[in-house]
Phi, psi and omega in degrees: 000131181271167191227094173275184191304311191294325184328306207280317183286340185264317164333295164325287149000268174326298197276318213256332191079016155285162186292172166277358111004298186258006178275326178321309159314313188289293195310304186290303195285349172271286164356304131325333189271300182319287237267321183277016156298307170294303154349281201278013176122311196300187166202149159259118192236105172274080174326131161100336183237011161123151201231096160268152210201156143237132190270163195245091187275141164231186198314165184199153155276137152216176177280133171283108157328325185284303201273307170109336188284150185286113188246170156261137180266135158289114177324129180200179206254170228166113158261166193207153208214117216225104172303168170263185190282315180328278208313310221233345129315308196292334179276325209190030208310135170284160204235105160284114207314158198271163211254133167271175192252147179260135209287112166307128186257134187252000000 
């Protein structure tokens, strides 16, 4: 199941006991805080949950799909968005490899 904004906002809602008005609110102005850290360059790092940045990707060749013809792709800024170990355990919980056994000595 994917979770879109009213979602995240009747969530919010829910878990904090604010109305959805003002998690809504809470929801626009964190958001807004991401994007002009990036904008102007920055990153943000939430411990446990993950550090967003922007990257420089640069120029490139690629192909037109249609055509076949070599086109240029142009250089550009890019966000990126890297979990922290909470978010990519929770995501993706380790396992612990099963224990050998230990070799009887005669």
């Amino acid at each position: 199941m994917a979770m879109n904004k009213n979602d995240l906002i009747n969530a919010v809602a829910a878990e904090t006991g604010m109305t959805k008005i003002n998690a809504e609110k809470a929801i626009k102005a964190t958001v807004n805080a991401i994007t002009g850290e990036l904008s102007n360059g920055g990153s943000l790092t939430l411990i446990g949950f993950g550090t967003f940045s922007v990257v420089h990707k640069g120029e490139r060749m690629g192909k037109n799909p249609q055509t076949g013809a070599s086109i240029k792709i142009a250089a550009k800024k890019v966000a990126k968005f890297k979990p922290g170990k909470a978010l990519a355990t929770s995501v993706n919980p380790v396992v612990a490899p099963a224990k050998k056994k230990a070799a009887k000595k005669k």
